[in-house]
C-alpha positions as CSV (number, residue, x, y, z in Angstrom):
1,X,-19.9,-99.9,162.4
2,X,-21.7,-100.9,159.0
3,X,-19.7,-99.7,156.2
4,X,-22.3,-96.4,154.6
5,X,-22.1,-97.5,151.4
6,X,-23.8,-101.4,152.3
7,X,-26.6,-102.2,150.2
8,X,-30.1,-102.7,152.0
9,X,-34.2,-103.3,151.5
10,X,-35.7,-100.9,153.0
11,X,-39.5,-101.3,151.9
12,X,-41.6,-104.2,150.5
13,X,-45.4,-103.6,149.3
14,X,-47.5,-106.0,147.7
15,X,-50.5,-106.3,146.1
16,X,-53.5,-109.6,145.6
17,X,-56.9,-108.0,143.8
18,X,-59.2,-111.4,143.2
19,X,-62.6,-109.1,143.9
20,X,-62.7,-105.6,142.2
21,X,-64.3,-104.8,138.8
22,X,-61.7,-103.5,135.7
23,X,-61.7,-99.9,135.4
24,X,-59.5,-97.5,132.7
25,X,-57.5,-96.1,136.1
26,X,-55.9,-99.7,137.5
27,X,-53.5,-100.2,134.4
28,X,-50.8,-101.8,134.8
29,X,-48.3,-98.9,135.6
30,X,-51.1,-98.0,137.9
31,X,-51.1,-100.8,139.3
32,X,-47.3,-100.9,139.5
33,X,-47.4,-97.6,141.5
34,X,-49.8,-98.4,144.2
35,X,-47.0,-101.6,144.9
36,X,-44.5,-99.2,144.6
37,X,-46.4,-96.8,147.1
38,X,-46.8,-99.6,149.5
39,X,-42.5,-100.1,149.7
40,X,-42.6,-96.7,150.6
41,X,-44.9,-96.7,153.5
42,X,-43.2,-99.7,154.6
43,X,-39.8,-97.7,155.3
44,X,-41.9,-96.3,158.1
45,X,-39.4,-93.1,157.1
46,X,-39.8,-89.7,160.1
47,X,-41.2,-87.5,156.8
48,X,-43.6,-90.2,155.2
49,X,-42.9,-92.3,151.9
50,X,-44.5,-90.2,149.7
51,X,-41.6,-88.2,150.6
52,X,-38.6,-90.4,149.9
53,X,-40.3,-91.3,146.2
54,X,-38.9,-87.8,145.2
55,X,-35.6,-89.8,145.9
56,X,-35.7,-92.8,143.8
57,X,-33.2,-92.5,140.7
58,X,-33.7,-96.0,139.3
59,X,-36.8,-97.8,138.4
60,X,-37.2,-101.0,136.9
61,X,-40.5,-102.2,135.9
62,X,-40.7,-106.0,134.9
63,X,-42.0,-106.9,131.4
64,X,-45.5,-107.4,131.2
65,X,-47.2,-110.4,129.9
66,X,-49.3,-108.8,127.7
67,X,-46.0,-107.3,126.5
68,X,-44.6,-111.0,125.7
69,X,-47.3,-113.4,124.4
70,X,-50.0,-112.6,121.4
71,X,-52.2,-115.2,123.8
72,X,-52.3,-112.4,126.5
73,X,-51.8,-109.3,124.4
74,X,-54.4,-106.7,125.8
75,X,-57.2,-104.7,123.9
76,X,-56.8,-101.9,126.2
77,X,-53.8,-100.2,125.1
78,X,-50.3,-99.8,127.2
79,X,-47.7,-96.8,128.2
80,X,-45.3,-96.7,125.9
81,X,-42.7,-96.4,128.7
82,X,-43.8,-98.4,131.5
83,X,-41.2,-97.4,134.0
84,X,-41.7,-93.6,133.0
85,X,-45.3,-93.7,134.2
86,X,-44.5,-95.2,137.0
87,X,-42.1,-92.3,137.9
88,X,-45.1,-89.5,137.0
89,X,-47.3,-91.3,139.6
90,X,-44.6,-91.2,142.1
91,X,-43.1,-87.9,141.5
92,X,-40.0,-89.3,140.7
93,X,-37.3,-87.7,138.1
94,X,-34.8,-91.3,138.3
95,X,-32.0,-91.7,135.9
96,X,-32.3,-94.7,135.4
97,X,-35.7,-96.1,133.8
98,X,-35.7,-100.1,133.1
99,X,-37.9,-102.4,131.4
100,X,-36.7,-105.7,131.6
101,X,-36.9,-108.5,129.1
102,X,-38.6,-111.6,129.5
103,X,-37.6,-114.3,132.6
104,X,-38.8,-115.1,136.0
105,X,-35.0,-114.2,137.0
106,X,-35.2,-110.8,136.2
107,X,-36.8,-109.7,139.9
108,X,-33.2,-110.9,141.9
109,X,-30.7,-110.4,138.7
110,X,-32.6,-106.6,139.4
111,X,-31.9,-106.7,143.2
112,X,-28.6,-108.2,142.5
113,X,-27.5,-105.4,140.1
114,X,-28.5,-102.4,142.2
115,X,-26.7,-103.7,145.0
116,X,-23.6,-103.6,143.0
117,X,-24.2,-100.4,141.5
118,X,-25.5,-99.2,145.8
119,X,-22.2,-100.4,147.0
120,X,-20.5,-98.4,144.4
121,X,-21.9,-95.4,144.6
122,X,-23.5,-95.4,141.7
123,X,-27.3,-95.3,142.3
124,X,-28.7,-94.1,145.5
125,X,-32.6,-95.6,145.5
126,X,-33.8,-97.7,143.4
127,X,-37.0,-99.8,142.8
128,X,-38.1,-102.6,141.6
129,X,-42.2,-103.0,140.5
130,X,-44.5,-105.5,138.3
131,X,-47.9,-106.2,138.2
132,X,-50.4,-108.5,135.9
133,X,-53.8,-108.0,135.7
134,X,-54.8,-110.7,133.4
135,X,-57.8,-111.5,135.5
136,X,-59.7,-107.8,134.9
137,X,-58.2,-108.2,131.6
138,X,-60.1,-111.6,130.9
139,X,-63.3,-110.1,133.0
140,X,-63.3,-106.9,131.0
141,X,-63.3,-109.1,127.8
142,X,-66.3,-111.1,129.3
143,X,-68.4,-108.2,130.6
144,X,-67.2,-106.1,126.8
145,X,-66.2,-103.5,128.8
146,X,-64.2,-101.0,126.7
147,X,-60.8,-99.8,128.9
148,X,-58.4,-97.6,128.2
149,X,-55.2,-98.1,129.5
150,X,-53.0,-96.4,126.9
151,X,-50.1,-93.8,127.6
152,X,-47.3,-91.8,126.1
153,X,-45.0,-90.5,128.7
154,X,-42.4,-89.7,126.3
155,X,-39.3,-91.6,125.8
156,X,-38.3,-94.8,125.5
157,X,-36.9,-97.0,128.6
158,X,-33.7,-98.8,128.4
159,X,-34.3,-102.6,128.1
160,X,-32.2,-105.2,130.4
161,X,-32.0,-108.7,130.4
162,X,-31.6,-111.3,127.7
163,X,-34.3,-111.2,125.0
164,X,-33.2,-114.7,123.6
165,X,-35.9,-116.8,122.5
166,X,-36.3,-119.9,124.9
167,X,-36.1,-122.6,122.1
168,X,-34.1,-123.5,119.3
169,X,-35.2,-123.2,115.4
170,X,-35.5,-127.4,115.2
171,X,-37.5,-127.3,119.2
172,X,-39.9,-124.5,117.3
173,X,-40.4,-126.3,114.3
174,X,-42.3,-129.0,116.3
175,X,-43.9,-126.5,117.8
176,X,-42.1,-126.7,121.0
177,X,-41.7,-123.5,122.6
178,X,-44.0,-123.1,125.5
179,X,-43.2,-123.7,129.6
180,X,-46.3,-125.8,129.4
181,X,-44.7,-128.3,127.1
182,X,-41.2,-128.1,128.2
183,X,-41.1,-128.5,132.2
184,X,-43.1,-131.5,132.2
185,X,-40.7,-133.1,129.3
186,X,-37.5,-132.1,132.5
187,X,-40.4,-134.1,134.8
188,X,-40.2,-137.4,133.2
189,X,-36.3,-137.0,132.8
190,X,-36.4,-136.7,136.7
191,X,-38.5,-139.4,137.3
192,X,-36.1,-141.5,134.4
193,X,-33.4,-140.9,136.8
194,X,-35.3,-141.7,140.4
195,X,-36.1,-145.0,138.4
196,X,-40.2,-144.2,139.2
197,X,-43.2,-145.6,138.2
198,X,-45.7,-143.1,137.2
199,X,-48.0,-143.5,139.5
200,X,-45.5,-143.2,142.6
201,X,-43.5,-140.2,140.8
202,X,-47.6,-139.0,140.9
203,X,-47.8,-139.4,144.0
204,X,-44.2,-137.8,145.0
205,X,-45.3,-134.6,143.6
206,X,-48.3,-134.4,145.3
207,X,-46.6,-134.8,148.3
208,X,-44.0,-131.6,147.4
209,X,-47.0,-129.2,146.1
210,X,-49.2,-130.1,149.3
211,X,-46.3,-128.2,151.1
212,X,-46.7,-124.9,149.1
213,X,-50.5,-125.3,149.2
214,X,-50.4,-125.7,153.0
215,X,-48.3,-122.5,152.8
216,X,-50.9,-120.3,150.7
217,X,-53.7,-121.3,152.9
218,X,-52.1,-119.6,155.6
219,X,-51.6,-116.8,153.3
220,X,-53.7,-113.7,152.8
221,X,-52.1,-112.6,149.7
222,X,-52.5,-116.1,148.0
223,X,-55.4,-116.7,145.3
224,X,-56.0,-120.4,145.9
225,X,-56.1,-120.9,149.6
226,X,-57.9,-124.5,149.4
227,X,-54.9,-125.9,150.9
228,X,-55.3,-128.8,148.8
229,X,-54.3,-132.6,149.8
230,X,-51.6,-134.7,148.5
231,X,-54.0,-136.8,147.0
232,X,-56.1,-134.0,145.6
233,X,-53.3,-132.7,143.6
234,X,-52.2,-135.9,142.0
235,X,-55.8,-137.1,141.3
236,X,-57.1,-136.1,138.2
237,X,-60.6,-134.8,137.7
238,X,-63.2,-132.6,136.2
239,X,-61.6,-129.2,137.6
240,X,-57.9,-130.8,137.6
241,X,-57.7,-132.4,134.0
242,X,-54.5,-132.8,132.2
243,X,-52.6,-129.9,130.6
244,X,-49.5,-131.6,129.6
245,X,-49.1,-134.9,131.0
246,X,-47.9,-135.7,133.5
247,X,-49.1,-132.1,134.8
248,X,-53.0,-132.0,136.1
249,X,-53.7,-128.3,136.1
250,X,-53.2,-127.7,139.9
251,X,-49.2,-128.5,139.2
252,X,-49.2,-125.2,136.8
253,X,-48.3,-122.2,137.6
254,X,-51.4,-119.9,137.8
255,X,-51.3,-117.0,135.7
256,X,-54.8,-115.6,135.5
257,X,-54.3,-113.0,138.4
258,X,-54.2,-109.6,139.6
259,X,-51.3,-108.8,142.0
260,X,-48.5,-106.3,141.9
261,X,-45.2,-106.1,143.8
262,X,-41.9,-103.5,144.7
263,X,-39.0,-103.2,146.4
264,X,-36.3,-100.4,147.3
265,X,-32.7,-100.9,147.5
266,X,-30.5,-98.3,149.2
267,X,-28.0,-97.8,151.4
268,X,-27.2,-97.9,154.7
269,X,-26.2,-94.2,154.8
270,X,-28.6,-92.9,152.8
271,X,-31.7,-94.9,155.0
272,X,-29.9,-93.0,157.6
273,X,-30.0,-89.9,156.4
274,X,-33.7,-90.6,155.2
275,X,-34.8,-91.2,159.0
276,X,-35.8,-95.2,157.5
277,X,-35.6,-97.1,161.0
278,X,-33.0,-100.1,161.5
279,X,-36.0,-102.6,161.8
280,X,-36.7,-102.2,158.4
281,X,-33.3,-102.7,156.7
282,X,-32.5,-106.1,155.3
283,X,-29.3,-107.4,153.6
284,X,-28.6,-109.1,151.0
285,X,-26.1,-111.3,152.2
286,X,-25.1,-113.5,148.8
287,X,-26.4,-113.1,145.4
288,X,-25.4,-114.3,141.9
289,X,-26.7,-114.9,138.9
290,X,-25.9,-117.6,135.9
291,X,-27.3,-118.9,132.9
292,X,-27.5,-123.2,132.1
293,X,-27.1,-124.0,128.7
294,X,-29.7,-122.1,126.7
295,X,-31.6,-124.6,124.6
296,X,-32.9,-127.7,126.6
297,X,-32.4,-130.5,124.1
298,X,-29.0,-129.4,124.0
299,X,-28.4,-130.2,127.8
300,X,-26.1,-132.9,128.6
301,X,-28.7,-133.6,131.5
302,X,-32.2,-132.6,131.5
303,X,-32.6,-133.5,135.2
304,X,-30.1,-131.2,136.5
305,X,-29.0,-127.6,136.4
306,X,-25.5,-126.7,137.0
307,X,-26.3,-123.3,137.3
308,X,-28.8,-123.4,139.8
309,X,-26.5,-125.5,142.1
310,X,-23.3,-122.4,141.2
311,X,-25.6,-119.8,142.0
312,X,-26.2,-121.4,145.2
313,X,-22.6,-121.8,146.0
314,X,-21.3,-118.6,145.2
315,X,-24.0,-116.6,147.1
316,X,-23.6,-118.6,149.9
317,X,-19.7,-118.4,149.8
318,X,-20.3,-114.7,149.6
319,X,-22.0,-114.8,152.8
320,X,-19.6,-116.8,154.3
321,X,-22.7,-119.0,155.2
322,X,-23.5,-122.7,154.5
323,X,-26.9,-124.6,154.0
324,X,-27.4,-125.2,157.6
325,X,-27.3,-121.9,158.5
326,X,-30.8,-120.8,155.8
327,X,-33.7,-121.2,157.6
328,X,-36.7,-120.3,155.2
329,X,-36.6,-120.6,150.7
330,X,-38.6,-119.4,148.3
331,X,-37.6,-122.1,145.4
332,X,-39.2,-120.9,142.1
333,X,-42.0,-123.1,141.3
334,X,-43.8,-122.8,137.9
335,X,-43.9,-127.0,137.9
336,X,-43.1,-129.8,140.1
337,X,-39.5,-129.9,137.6
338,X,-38.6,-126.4,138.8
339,X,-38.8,-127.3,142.4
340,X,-37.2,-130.7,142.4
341,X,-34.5,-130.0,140.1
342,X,-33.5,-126.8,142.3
343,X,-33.4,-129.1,145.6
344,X,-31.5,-131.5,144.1
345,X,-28.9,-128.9,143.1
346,X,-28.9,-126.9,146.2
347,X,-28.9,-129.9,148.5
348,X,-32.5,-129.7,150.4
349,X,-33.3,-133.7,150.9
350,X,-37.4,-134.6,150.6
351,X,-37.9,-134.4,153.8
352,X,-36.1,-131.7,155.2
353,X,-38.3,-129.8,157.2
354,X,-37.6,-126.2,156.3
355,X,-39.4,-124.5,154.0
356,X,-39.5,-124.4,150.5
357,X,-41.6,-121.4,149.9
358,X,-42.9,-118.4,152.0
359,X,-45.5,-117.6,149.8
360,X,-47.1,-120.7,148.6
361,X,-45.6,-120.8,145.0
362,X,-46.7,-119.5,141.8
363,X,-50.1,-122.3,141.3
364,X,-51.7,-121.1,144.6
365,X,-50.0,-117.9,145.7
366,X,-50.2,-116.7,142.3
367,X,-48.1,-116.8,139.3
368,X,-47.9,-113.0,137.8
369,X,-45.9,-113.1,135.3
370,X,-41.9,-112.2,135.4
371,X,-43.1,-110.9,138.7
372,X,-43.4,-114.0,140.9
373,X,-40.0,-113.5,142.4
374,X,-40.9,-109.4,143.4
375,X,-43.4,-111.0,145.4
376,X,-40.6,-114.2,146.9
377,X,-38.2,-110.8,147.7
378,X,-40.7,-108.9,149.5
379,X,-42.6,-111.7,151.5
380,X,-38.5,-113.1,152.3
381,X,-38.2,-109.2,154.0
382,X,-41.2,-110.1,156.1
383,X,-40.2,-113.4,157.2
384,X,-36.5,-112.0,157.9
385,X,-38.0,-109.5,160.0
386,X,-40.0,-111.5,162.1
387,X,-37.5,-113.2,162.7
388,X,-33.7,-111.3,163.2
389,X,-30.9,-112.6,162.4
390,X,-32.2,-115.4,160.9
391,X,-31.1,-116.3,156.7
392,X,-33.8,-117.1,153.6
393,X,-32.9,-117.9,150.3
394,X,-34.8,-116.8,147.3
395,X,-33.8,-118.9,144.0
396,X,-35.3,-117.1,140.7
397,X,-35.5,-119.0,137.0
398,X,-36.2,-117.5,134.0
399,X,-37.4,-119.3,130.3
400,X,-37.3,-123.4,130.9
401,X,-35.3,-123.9,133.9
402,X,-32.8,-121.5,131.8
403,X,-31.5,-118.6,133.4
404,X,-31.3,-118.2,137.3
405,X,-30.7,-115.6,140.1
406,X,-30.0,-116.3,143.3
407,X,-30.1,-113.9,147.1
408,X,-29.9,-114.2,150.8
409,X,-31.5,-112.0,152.8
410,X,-31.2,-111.2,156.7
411,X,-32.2,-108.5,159.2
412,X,-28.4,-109.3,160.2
413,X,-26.0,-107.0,159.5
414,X,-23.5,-107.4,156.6
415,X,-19.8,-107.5,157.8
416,X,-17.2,-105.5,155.9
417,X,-17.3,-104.0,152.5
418,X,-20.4,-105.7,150.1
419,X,-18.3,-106.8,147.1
420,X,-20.0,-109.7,145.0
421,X,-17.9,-112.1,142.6
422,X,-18.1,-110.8,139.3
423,X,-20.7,-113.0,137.3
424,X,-18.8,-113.8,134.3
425,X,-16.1,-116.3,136.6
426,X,-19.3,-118.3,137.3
427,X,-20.4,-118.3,133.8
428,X,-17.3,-118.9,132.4
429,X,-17.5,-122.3,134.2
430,X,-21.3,-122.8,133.0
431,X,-20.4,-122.3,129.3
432,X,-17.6,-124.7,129.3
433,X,-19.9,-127.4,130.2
434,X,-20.2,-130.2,127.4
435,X,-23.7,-129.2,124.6
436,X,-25.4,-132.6,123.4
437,X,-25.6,-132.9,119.9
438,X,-29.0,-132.9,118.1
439,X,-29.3,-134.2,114.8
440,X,-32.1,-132.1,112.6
441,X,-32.9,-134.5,110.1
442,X,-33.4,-138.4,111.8
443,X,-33.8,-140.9,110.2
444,X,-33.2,-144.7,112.0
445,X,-34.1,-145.9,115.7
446,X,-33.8,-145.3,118.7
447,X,-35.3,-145.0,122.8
448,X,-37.4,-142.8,124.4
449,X,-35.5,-140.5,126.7
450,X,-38.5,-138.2,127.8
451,X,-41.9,-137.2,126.7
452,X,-44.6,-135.3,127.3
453,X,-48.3,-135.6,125.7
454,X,-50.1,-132.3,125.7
455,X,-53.9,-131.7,126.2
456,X,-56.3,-129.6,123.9
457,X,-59.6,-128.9,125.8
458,X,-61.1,-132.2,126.0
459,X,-58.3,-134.8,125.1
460,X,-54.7,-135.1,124.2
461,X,-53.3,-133.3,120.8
462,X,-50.2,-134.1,120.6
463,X,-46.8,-135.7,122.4
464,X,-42.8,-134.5,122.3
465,X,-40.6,-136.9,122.7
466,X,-36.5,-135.9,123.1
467,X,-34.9,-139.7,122.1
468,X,-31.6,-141.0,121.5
469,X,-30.4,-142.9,118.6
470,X,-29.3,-146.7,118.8
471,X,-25.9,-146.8,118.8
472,X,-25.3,-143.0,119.2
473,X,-25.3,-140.5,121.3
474,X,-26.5,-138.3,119.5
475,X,-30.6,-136.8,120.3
476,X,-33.2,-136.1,118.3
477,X,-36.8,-134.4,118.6
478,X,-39.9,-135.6,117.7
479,X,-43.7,-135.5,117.7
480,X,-46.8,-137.3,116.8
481,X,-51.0,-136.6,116.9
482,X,-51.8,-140.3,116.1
483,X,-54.8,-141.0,118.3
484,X,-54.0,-144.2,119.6
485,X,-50.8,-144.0,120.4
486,X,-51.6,-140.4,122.1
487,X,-54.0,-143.0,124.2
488,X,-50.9,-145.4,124.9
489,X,-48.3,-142.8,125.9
490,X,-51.3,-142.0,129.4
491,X,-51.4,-145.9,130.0
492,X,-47.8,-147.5,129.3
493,X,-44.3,-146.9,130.5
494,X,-42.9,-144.7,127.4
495,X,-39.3,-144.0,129.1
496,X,-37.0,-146.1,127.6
497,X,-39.4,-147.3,124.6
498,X,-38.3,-148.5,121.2
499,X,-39.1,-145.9,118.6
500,X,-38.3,-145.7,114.5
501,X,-38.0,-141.7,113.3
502,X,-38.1,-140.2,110.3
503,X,-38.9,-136.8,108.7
504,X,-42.7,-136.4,107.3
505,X,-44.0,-132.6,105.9
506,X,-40.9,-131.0,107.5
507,X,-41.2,-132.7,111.2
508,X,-39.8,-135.3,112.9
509,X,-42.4,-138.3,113.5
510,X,-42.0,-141.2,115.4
511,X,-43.6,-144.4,115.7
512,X,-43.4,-147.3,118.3
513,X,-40.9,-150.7,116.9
């Protein structure tokens, strides 16, 4: 017998648009709802899933990127109360209504929390939807196409999550606060520690993002489904210039895209009662969730992530299930970093053959957003499915490699009462980790201990460098736009490079000694 109160997925829908024109009726809480519809027709429920959406008492909608970032910010308008329209289209009255705040987490911290409140008896179906649409978006722009995708449903949602900035006061005053700039700063710390050349560590990462591009071709769903080479993504070129070396454009995550995704939770009684057949039902085996120490130059390590590696353990010790026993991940993949820093942690050696993502990743599936991981949760219930009894990880990251969510999922019944360790243990262990020191105001020398040089349209802009004072250890951050060296940092080995800093019109600057 399967305790009643057992918290299951019981419908998955989603959603990749890369043909149709913009229109006023797909907004995003439109677009939201037709995902959201899609979960409930896959419950394959006696009475229909237009039905069972009467039942749904919890929605959480993920924040939008046009919600987030002035860069995306749309001219069309927005509901006022995202997860409220969403609940009109589906003729849902839920008590709960959720807009999260900003992280790539947020989808399996979501999943996570419902179970608990499921197995408690708390909530009884709940759903989790997002969507982008920054492709219309930048079309409807193009073609001046006026849109209207403003709404007042009335209210105001409750917001979840942590709405921390990513970055510290001295990382913004160099101007260092996007993912673009920050993961591939983690990517030469990795390589620092592999002891690699550029050109092999090139070459390495090729190799890694050849197997989510194999994946995508395979993949209806995924936007680019070129299934590009090893050698392809490593080589730059006219359509796969430098963003932020030592990123070529192909290594980003790929944002301009229309796709939506949702999920139910419930329980095994009330998918019962609701006629949802056994077939459909997957568990969440292990979960947890913990946060790494928030601002990245104050990491002790920047090629590691202590709370990617105790998510891992604690959701598998819930399970009472080891690495072996996983047979398919979704490891979030924004950048090469992401990916190799998360394998490292969990365990998953270079060559191990499973894989590493079921939907291709967020540069060739598709990178929508805070939503990336709706889409890992609901394309881990189809791989499940396919295949009983068998285990897939999903590993979710929020900010810069910052906040992270773990689950494990399978057809396979859960054993006993669901009872999850209680998240503060594991970050209590997290936040007693040693904080490296950053001095604010350098002024002496020191080495290179990673950098980054970031691309405008046509050439390099500008390069970040996180160093380490001679004699000290004590870090510092810094910047520079000089031409020539921008021209040095592409050609010569800059890790471990003698540099001179000092403070110049309220920045850090360095220079080569």
């Amino acid at each position: 017998m399967i305790d009643p109160r057992t918290p299951i997925l019981v419908g998955c829908g989603q959603i990749t648009d890369t043909k149709s024109l913009p229109s006023s009726e797909r907004s995003l809480v439109a677009f939201c709802a037709e995902a959201a519809n899609a979960a409930l027709e896959d419950t394959q429920t006696a009475s229909g899933g237009h039905a069972l959406g009467h039942e749904i008492d919890a929605i959480a909608v993920l924040e939008f990127f046009s919600d987030i970032s002035p860069r995306f910010r749309s001219p069309y308008g927005r509901s006022s109360n995202p997860p409220k329209s969403v609940a009109r289209r589906l003729h849902a009255r839920p008590r709960q209504l959720l807009y999260s705040h900003s992280g790539g987490n947020m989808p399996q911290y979501l999943v996570n929390r419902f179970a608990e409140e499921i197995a408690n008896g708390e909530t009884e179906l709940a759903l989790v939807c997002g969507a982008e649409l920054l492709r219309s978006s930048q079309s409807a722009r193009r073609a001046g196409l006026a849109l209207d995708w403003n709404e007042d449903p009335g209210g105001e949602p409750t917001r979840i999550g942590d709405k921390r900035f990513g970055y510290s006061d001295e990382e913004a005053r160099h101007e260092l606060r996007a993912a673009i700039h920050f993961y591939p700063l983690l990517e030469n710390a990795i390589r620092a520690g592999l002891k690699r050349d550029v050109p092999s560590h090139m070459a390495a990462m090729g190799r890694l993002f050849h197997r989510l591009a194999a994946v995508a071709k395979d993949n209806p769903l995924a936007t680019r489904r070129e299934g590009y080479s090893a050698e392809r993504l490593s080589t730059i070129t006219d359509d796969n210039r430098w963003i932020c070396f030592p990123y070529p454009r192909l290594m980003n995550a790929n944002a301009m895209i229309d796709q939506a995704a949702a999920v139910l939770i419930t329980s095994v009684g009330k998918a019962r009662e609701w006629g949802i057949p056994q077939e459909r039902w997957v568990f969440l085996h292990g979960c947890a969730d913990g946060t790494d120490t928030w601002v990245v130059s104050e990491r002790a390590r920047l090629d590691a992530s202590p709370a990617i590696r105790g998510c891992n353990r604690v959701a598998l010790e819930m399970a009472g299930k080891t690495l072996a026993d996983v047979s398919a991940f979704d490891l979030y993949s924004c950048f090469p970093s992401a990916v190799e820093v998360a394998m490292k942690e969990i365990g998953l050696a270079e060559d191990d053959l499973r894989p590493i993502s079921v939907t291709g990743g967020l540069p060739f599936f598709g990178g929508p957003g805070n939503n990336y991981v709706t889409h890992s949760i609901a394309e881990m219930m189809n791989v499940v499915r396919r295949k009983p009894g068998s285990f897939g990880m999903v590993t979710a990251n929020g900010m810069y490699l910052t906040k992270h969510s773990a689950g494990l999922y399978s057809t396979k019944p859960v054993e006993g009462p669901w009872r999850r360790q209680d998240p503060r243990k594991l970050q209590a262990e997290l936040d007693a980790a040693h904080r490296q020191t950053v001095d604010a105001a350098p002024d002496g020398t020191g080495t290179i201990e990673t950098y980054c040089v970031a691309y405008g349209k046509d050439a390099p802009e500008k390069a970040f460098v996180f160093g380490r004072f001679d004699g000290s250890d004590e870090r510092f951050v810094a910047v520079t736009a000089e031409p020539a060296l921008l021209a040095d940092m592409l050609t010569e080995e800059q890790l471990g490079r003698r540099i001179a800093v000092n403070q110049q019109d309220g920045r850090n600057v360095f220079r080569p000694i």
